[in-house]
C-alpha positions as CSV (number, residue, x, y, z in Angstrom):
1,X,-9.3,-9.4,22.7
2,X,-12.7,-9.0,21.4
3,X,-13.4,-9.3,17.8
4,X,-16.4,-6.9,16.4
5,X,-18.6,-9.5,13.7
6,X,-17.8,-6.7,11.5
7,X,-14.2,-7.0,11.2
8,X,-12.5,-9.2,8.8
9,X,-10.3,-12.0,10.6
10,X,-7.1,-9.9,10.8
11,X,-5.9,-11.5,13.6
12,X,-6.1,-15.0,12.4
13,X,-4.5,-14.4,9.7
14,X,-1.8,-12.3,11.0
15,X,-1.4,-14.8,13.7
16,X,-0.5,-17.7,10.8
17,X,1.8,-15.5,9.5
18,X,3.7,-15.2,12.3
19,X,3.7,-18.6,13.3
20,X,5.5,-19.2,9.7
21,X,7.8,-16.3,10.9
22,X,8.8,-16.8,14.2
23,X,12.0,-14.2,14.7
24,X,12.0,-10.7,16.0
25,X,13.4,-8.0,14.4
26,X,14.4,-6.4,17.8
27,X,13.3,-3.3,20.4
28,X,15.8,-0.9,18.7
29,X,13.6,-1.1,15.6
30,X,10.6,-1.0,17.5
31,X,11.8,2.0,19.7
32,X,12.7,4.2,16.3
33,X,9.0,3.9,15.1
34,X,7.9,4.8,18.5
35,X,9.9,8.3,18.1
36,X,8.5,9.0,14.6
37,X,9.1,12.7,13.7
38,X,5.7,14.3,12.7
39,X,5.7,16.7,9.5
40,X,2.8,18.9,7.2
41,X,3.5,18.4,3.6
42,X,3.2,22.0,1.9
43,X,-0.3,23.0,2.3
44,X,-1.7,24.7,-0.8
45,X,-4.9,27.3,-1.1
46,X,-6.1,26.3,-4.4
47,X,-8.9,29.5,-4.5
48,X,-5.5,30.9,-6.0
49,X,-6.0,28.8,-9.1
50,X,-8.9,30.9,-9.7
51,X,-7.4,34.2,-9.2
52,X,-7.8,37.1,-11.4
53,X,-4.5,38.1,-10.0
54,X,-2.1,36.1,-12.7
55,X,0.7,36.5,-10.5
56,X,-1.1,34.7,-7.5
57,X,-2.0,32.1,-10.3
58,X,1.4,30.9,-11.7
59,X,2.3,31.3,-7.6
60,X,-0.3,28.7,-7.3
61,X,0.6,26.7,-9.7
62,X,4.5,26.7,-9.4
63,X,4.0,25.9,-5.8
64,X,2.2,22.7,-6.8
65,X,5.0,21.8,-8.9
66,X,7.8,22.6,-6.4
67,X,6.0,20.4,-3.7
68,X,5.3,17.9,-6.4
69,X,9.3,17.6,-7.2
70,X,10.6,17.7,-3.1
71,X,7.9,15.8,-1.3
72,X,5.8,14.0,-3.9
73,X,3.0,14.7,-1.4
74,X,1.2,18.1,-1.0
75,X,-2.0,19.1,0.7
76,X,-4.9,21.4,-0.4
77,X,-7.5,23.4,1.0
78,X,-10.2,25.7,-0.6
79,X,-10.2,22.6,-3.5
80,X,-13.7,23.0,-4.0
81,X,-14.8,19.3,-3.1
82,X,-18.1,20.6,-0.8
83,X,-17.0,20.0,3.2
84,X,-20.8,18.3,3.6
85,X,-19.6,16.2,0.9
86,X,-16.7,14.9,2.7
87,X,-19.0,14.3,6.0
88,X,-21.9,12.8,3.8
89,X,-19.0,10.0,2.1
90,X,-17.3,9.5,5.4
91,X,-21.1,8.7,7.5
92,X,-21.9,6.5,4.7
93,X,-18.5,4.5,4.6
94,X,-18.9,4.0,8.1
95,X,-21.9,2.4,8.0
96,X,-20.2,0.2,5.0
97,X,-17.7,-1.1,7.1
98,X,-20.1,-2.0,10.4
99,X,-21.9,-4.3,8.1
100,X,-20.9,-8.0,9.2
101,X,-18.0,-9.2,7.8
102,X,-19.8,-12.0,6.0
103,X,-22.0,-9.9,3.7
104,X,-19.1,-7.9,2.7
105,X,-16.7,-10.5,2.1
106,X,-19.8,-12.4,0.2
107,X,-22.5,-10.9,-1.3
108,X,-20.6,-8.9,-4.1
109,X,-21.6,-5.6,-3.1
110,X,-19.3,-2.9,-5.0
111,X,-18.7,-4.7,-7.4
112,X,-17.4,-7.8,-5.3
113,X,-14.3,-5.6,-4.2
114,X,-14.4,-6.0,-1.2
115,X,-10.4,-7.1,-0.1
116,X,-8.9,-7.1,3.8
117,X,-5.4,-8.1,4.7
118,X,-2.9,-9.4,1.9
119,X,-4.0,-12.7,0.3
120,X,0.0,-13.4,-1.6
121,X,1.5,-12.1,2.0
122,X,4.0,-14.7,2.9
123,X,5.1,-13.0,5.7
124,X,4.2,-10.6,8.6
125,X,5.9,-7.2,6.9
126,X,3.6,-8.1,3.8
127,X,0.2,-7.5,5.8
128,X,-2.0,-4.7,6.0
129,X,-3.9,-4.7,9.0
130,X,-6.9,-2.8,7.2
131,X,-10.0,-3.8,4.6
132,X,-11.2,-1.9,1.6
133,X,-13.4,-1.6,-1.2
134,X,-11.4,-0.9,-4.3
135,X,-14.2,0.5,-7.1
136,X,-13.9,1.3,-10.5
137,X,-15.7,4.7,-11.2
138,X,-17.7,2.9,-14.0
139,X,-19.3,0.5,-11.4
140,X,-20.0,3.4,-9.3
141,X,-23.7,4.6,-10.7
142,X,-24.7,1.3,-10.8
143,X,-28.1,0.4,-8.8
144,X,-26.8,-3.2,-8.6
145,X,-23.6,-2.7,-7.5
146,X,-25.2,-1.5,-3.7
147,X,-27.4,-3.9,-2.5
148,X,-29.0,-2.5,0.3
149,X,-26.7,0.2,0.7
150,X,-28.7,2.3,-1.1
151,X,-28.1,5.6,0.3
152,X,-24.4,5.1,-0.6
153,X,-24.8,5.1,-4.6
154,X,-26.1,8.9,-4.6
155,X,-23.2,10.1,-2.3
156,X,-20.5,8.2,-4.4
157,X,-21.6,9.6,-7.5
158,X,-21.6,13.0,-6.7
159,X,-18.4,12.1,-4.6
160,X,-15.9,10.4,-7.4
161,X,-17.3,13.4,-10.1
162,X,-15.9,16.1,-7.6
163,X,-12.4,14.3,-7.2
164,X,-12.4,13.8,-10.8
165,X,-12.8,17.2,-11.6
166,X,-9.9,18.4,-8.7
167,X,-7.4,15.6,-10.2
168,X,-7.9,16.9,-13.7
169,X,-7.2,20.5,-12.7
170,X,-4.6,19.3,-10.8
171,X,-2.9,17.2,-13.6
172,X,-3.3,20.1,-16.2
173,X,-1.0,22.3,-13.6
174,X,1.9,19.7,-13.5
175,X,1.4,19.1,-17.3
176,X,1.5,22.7,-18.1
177,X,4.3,23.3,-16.0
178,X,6.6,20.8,-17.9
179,X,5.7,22.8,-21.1
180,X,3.3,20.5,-22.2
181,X,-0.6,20.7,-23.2
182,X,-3.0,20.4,-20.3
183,X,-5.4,18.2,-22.1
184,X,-2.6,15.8,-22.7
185,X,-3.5,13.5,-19.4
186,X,-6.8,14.5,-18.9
187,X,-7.8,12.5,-22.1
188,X,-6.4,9.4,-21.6
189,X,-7.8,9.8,-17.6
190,X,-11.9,9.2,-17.6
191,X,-14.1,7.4,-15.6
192,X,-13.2,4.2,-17.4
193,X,-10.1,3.9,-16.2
194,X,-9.9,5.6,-12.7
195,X,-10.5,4.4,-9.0
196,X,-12.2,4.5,-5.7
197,X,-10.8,3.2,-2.6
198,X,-13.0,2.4,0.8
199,X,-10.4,2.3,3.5
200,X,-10.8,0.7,7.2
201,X,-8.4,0.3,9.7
202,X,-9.0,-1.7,12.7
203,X,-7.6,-1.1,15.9
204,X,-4.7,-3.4,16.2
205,X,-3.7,-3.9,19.9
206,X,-0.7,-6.5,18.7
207,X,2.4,-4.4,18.5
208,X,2.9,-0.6,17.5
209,X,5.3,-2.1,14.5
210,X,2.1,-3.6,12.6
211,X,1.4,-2.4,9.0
212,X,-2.7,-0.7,8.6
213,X,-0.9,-0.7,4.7
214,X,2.5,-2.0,3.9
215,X,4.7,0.4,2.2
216,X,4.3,1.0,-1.1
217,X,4.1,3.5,-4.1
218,X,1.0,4.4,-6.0
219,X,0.6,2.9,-9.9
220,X,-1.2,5.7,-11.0
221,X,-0.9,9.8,-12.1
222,X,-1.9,11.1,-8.7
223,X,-4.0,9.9,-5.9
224,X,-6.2,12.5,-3.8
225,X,-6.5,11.1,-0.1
226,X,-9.4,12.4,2.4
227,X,-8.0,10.9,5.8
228,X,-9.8,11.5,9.2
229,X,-8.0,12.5,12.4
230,X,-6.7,9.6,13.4
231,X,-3.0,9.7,12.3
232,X,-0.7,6.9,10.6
233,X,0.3,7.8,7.2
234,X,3.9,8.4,6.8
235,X,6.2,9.1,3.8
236,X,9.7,9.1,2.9
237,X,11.6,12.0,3.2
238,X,15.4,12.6,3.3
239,X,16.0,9.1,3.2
240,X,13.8,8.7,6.4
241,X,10.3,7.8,7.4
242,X,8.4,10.8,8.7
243,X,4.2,10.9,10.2
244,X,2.0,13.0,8.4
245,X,-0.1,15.5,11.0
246,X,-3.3,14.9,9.9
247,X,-5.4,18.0,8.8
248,X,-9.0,18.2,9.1
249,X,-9.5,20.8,6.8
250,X,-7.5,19.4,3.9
251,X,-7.1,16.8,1.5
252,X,-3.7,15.3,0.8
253,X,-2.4,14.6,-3.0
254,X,0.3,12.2,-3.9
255,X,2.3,11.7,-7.2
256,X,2.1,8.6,-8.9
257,X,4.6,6.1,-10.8
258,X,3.2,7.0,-14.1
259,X,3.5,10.9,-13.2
260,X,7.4,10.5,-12.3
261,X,7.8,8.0,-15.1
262,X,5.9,10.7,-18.2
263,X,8.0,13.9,-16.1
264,X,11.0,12.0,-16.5
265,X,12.0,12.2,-12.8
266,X,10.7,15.6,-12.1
267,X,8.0,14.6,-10.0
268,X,8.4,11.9,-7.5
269,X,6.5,9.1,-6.7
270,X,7.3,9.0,-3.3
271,X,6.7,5.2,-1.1
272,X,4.7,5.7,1.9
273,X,2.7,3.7,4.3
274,X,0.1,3.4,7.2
275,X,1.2,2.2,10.5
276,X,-1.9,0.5,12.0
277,X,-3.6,2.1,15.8
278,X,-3.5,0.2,19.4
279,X,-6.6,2.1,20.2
280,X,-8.7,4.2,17.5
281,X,-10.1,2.5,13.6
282,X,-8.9,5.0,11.0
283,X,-11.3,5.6,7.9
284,X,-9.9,6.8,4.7
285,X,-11.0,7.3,0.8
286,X,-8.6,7.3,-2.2
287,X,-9.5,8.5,-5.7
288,X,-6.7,7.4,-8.2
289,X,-6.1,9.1,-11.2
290,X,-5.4,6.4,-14.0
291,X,-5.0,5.5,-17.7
292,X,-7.1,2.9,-19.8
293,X,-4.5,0.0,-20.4
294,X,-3.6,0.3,-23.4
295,X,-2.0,4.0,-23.3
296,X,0.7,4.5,-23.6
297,X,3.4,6.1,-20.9
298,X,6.7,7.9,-22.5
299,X,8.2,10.8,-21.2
300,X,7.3,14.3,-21.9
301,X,11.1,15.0,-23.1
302,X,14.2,13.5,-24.6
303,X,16.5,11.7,-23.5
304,X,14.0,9.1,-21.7
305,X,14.8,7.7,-18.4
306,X,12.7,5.4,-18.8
307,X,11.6,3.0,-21.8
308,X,7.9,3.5,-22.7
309,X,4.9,1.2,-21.3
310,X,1.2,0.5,-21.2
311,X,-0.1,0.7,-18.4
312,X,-1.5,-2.6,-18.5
313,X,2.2,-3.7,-19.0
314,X,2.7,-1.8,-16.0
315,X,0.1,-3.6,-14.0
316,X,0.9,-7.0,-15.1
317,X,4.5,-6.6,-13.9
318,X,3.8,-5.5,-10.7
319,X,1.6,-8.3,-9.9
320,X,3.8,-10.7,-11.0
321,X,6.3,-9.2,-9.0
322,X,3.9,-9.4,-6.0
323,X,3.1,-13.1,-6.8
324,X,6.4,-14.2,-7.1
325,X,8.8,-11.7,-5.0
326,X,6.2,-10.7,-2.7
327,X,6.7,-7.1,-3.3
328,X,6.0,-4.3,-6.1
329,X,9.3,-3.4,-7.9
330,X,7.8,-0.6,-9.8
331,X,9.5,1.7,-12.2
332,X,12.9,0.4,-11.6
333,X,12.4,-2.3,-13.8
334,X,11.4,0.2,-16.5
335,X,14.7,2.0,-16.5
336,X,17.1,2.3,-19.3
């Protein structure tokens, strides 16, 4: 198999891992991803949003919530993010990842965040089969941060403001729809706090059962996903694992831990994951909504679920969970 210089050693490392793990989990398992039932999460126009029409408003807005409570995952279209946007940050994140795999792993470009595989994986399920850039949006305007990416800076700028501007509006639906003040989230959610993630997914010509990203919840309010066409994403619905058609035209949205945690269980965090591709690389971006550390999460009503955090409590647990189990726990440890 022939290994591009700009991909990260995946296969080494993969291949360690498996030599440490040498049993199979068997072709019945194997044969029940291959049959993967496809689904569209409820697909939202958000032009509704800013309807004059009040009923096509609250229509908007309750359908948000409902997909927010049964899936966890939704997808919009007419969001207002600028199409040439999305093609601009997608051209320039290619030509990110075809940089040799030296200068990303060493030259601290993006703020050194550059991260492939699973460093703490101790086994094969505990791999991604992917790299990624994982950027604070305070690094994100900074000349220095880009080396001689230079063309990338402008696009990400204007790039992380637009998703920062849909995931408020977004979070001021689902905060007003639990009764609450819209402002509520959007003031402890800035550009201090919140996230941009680079994704790359190699082709993987190992085995169809190899994770591009292990399964998982997000840690945050809500994460807005801009996917190409290359499928792999799935989610848990019903109890069952289910592949997410991919859509062009839209952008998917996801719930977060803190999200289901402040709505006490009305919205659900929902664990999903990316199933890496024999044949195709799969580009992604993720913008996650987040707190500064030191707010605080409660619920939005009486009696709590859960017992209030910060989220850098929240953070710290999980990676000691990952450092010591090998695994996020998440809000389950959180429960009263």
């Amino acid at each position: 198999m022939m290994i591009e210089s700009w991909n990260p050693p995946l296969l080494h490392d993969y291949s360690k891992l498996s030599r440490l793990n040498s049993h199979d989990d068997g072709g019945a398992n194997l044969s029940a991803k291959l049959m993967m039932e496809e689904c569209e999460p409820p697909l939202i126009d958000l032009s509704c949003l800013k309807s004059k029409d009040e009923r096509q408003k609250i229509s908007c807005e309750n359908a948000i919530a409902k997909a927010s409570s049964e899936w966890g995952f939704f997808q919009v279209v007419n969001h207002g993010v600028s199409l040439e946007l999305l093609r601009k940050m997608r051209r320039e994140q290619m030509k990110l990842f075809k940089a040799p795999f030296q200068m990303k792993a060493n030259c601290g470009i993006l703020n050194n965040s550059y991260r492939w595989g699973n460093s703490t994986a101790t086994c094969p399920n505990q791999f991604s089969w992917s790299e990624a850039f994982h950027i604070p949006l305070t690094k994100i305007s900074e000349a220095d941060c880009y080396g001689e990416f230079t063309t990338l800076r402008e696009v990400m700028v204007e790039y992380a403001a637009a998703m920062q501007d849909l995931a408020k509006s977004l979070a001021g639906v689902l905060v007003r729809n639990l009764g609450q003040r819209d402002n509520l989230i959007k003031g402890i959610c800035n550009e201090s706090s919140c996230f941009l993630r680079l994704n790359h997914y190699p082709p993987c010509q190992i085995s169809p059962e190899i994770f591009g990203l292990v399964p998982h919840t997000d840690s945050d309010f809500l994460t807005i996903l801009h996917q190409d066409r290359v499928g792999g994403l799935q989610l848990m619905k019903d109890s069952k694992w289910v592949a997410v058609k991919p859509n062009q035209n839209a952008l998917i949205v996801n719930i977060g831990d803190l999200f289901q945690a402040w709505s006490n269980d009305v919205y659900k965090s929902v664990e999903h994951k990316v199933m890496a591709n024999g044949k195709m690389e799969r580009f992604s971006i993720a913008y996650f909504l987040c707190p500064s550390y030191d707010s605080l999460i409660g619920s939005c009503k009486e009696p709590s679920i859960y017992r209030k955090f910060t989220f850098g409590e929240y953070r710290y647990q999980i990676q000691q969970d990952v450092k010591f189990i090998g695994h996020k726990v998440g809000l389950s440890r959180f429960r009263l």
